[in-house]
N, C-alpha and C positions, 0 to 999 in steps of 0.2 A: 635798238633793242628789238630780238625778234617778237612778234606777235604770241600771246600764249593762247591758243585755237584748238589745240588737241584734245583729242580725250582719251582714254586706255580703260577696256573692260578688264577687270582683274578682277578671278574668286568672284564672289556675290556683288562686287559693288564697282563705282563705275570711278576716276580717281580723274584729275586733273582741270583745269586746262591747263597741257605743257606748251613750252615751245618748240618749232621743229628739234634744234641743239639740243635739248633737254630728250627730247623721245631720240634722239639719235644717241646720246650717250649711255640711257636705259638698253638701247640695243647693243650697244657695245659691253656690257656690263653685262648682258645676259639677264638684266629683269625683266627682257620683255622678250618674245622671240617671233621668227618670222610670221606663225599662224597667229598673233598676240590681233587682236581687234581695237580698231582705230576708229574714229569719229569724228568730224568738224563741220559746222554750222551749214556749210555752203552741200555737203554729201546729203543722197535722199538716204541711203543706209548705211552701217557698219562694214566695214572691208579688214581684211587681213591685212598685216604690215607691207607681208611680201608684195601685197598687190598693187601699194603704194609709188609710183614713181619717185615723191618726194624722200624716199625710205631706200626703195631700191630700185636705181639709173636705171632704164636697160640697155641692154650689150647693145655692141653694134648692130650685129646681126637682127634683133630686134627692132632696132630703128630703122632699116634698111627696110625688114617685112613691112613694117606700120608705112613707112612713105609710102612702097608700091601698091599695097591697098588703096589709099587716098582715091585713086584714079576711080575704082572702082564704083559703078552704080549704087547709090542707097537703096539699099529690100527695105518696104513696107513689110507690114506683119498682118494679114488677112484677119478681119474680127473673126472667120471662120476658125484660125487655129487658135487661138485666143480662147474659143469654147472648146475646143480641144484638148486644152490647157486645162482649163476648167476644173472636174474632179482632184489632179496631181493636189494643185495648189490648195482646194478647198480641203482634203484630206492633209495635208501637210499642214497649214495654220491650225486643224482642231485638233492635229496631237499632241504638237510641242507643249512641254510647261511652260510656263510663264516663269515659272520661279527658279530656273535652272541658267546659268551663264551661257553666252552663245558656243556652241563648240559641236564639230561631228557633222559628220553628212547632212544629220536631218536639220539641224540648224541651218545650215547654209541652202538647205531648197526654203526651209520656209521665209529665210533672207530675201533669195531669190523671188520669191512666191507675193511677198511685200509690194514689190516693184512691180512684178509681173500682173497684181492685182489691181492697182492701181493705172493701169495702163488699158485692163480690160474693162473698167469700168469709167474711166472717161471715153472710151471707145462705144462701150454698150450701158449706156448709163441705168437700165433696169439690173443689172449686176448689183447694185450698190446696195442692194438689201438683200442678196444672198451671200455677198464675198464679204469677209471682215478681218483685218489684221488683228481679232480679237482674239486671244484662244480663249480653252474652257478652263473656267477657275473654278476650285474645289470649293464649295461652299455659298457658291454664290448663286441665287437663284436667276431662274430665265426673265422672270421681268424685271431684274436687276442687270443681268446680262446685257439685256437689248437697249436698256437705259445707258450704260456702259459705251453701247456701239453708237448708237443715236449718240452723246455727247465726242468720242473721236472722230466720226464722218461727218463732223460738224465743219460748213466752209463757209464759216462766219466768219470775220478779219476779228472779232472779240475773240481773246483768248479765253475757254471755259475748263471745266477739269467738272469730277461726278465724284463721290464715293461711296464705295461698297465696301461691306465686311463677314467674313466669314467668321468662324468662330474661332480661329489663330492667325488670321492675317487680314490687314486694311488693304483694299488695292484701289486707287488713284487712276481715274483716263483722262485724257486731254489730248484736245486736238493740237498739242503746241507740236514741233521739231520733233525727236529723240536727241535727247544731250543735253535739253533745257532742263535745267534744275528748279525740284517745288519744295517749297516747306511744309510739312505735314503739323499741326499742334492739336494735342489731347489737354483739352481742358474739363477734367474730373468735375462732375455736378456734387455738393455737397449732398451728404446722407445716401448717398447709391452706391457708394463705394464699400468693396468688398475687404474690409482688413487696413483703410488709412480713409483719413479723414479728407483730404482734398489732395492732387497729384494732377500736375501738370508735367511734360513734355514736348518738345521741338525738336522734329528731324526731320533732315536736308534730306534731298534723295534724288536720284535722278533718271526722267524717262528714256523708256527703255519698249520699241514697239506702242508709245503713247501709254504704257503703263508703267506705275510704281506699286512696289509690293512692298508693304512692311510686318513683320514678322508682331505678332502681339503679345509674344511669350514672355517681356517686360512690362506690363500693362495689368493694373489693377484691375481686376475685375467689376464691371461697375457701368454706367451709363457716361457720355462725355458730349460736349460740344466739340467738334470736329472741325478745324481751320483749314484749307489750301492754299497759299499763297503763291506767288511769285513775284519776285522784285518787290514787294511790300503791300502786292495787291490781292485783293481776298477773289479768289476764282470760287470758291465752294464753301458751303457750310453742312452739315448735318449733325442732328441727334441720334445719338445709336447708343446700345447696348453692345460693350464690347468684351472678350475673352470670358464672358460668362458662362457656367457649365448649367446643366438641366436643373440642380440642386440651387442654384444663386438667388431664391428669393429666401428659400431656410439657411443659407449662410449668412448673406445678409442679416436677416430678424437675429441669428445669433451672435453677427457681432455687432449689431444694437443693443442687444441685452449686455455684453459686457460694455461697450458704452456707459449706458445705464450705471453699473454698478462701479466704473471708474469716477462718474459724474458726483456720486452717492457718496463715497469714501471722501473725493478733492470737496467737496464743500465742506466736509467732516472735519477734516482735517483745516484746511482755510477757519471754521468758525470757532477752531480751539484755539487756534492762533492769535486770533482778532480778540477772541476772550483773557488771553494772556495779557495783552498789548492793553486793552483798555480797563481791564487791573491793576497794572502797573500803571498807569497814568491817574486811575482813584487813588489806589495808596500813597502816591508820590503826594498828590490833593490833602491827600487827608494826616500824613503824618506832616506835612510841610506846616498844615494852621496848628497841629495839637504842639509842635516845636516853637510855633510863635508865641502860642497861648498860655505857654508853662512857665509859670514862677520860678520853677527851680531850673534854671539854665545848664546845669551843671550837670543833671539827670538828663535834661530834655537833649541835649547836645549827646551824651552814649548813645541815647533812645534814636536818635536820629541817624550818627554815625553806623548802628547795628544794622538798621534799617537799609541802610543803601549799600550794606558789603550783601546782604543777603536778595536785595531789589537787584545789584550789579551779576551777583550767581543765576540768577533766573534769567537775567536780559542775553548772558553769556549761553545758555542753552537751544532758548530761543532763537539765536545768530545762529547758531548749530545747526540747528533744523533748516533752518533756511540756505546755509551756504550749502545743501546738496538740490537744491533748485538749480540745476546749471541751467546756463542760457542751451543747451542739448537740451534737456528737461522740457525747457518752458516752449523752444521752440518745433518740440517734433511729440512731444509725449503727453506733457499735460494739457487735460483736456479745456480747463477755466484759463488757461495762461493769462489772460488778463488781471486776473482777480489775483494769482498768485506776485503780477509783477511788482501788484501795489504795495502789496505787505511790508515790505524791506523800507520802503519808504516811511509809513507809518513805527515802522521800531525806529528807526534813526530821530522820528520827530518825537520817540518816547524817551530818547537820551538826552537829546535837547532840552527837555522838558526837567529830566533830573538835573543835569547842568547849570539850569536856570534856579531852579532851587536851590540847590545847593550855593548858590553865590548869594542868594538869599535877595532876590531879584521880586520888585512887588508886582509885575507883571509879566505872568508867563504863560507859551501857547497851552493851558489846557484843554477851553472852550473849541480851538481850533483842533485838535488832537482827537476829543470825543466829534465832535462832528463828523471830520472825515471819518472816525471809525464806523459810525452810527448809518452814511451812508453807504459803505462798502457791506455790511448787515443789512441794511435793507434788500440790497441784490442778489447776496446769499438763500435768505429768507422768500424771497420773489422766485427766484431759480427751482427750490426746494419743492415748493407749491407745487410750481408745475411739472417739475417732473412726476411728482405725486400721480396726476393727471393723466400721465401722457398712454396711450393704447400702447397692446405689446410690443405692434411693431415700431411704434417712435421713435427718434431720437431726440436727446436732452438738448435744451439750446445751451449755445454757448457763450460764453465771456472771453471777448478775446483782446 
């Protein structure tokens, strides 16, 4: 089976490893075409297909020139024209974008310009802090920048990566290859988040000129712990403030404050609930002894039966209310979800409870029933306090 080594830039993003057969059949098929760019581990840069021998033979006549060549002297390349070179290349790597696919003349000098920099600066080793396969990112500042180059002209055998962020795109350097895939992750810091409570993220991506760009136009606005991986190894870590605008500390406090008043209503709501539930579990207490205690059986028995058609109407409401708690609800919307998960549990031990009476059973969980109710009220009540407490800009804790 052939080896799968290739890579294909296509659009924005970089797609495979195919097999040679695989990138030959895309060529036949017209998904990929001669100027289409190609990649594999063992190349210092990206080549067009055409220029691919394994892609496309060349004629005889070809083979003929390249043999009679062979004979030929090797030219050295004078460090003299080398600084010659010099301005082309350094103006070519600082106008390309970065965020643009390879394509077009200017592309292919600053391709060229890659190689050709790399060659001038093992040659004139003072080169290496003027030449830089870095271009200029939008947004990113200059002691950010040089941070940037300092970690890709790194010729450590440790593999290392950096990250910078501008205010719509993360960009990733590393001295690894170009072709090597890193994994990016956005781990949302609780209460900085602009409009969700916590939001995580992983994307794959792949170097490109030692850089990755990721667009942050999906990315809650907010502060985040920043991962790099590769192969399951943490190359980088950083804290940043990411996609946030000049206004994100007054957007933020405003969606604290609705926080707040989501926090305000769910305990409300939660402690009418619990007040239902441990009602019904009195009255079940209290009409169960005045039914045992009554002489006249005959009454106590209506008195009792009336009792549990209108105890069953109430419990049947109460279910009601609850069955629009969807597990969507509890786990993307509500704020206590913990508090909310208990409840259903607590009515279910309130039906047990009328069950057990009504079989006329002398031992049944009430003590247990108020308990647990009486603790889940305590938390309610504890929560309440503090929010009471909390400065404008707080957020409520939560019950989860």
């Amino acid at each position: 089976m052939e080896d799968r080594i290739w890579f294909i830039y296509l659009g924005q993003s970089h797609e495979g490893p195919f097999s040679q057969p695989e990138i030959c059949r895309k060529r036949d098929r017209g998904e990929i075409i001669a100027s289409s760019y190609l990649w594999k581990e063992d190349m210092q840069d990206w080549q067009q297909l055409h220029e691919l021998s394994a892609f496309f033979p060349p004629t005889q006549k070809e083979i003929e020139t390249t043999t009679a060549s062979v004979a030929l002297p090797k030219r050295t390349v004078p460090k003299s024209l080398y600084l010659a070179i010099l301005p082309i290349s350094f103006i070519a790597l600082h106008t390309v974008r970065h965020d643009l696919p390879p394509h077009g003349l200017l592309d292919r000098i600053v391709t060229k310009s890659l190689s050709l920099n790399r060659k001038m600066t093992d040659a004139v080793p003072v080169l290496h802090h003027i030449l830089t396969p870095v271009p200029k990112l939008a947004g990113v500042s200059h002691t950010e920048h040089l941070k940037l180059k300092e970690t890709i002209h790194s010729h450590s055998n440790t593999e290392k990566a950096s990250i910078h962020a501008s205010q719509h795109a993360l960009y990733v350097g590393s001295n690894m290859r170009d072709g090597f895939k890193i994994q990016v992750e956005f781990h949302g810091i609780f209460g900085t988040l602009v409009g969700e409570l916590t939001h995580y993220e992983a994307i794959t991506t792949t170097l490109y000129r030692h850089l990755a760009r990721i667009a942050l136009d999906g990315i809650t606005p907010g502060k985040y712990i920043v991962h790099v991986l590769h192969n399951k190894t943490l190359l980088a870590e950083e804290t940043l403030l990411l996609h946030a605008s000049n206004q994100y500390e007054d957007e933020l406090q405003e969606y604290h404050q609705k926080l707040r008043e989501q926090s305000k209503a769910e305990l409300l709501e939660l402690s009418q609930a619990l007040a239902t539930i441990q009602s019904q579990g009195e009255q079940l207490q209290l009409e169960f002894q005045k039914y045992r205690s009554s002489s006249n059986k005959k009454l106590a028995t209506l008195s009792w039966n009336s009792f549990h058609d209108s105890w069953g109407n109430m419990q049947e409401q109460l279910d009601k209310n609850m069955r629009t708690w969807t597990p969507e609800f509890l786990d993307t919307k509500a704020y206590h979800s913990g508090l909310y998960k208990k409840l259903p549990e607590l009515s279910s031990m309130a039906r047990q409870l009328q069950t057990c009476y009504q079989q006329m059973q002398n031992t049944c969980p009430f003590e247990d029933l108020q308990t647990r109710i009486q603790s889940i009220m305590t938390h309610i009540t504890t929560l309440t306090q503090k929010e009471a407490s909390l400065p404008p800009t707080g957020i409520p804790e939560r019950f989860l």
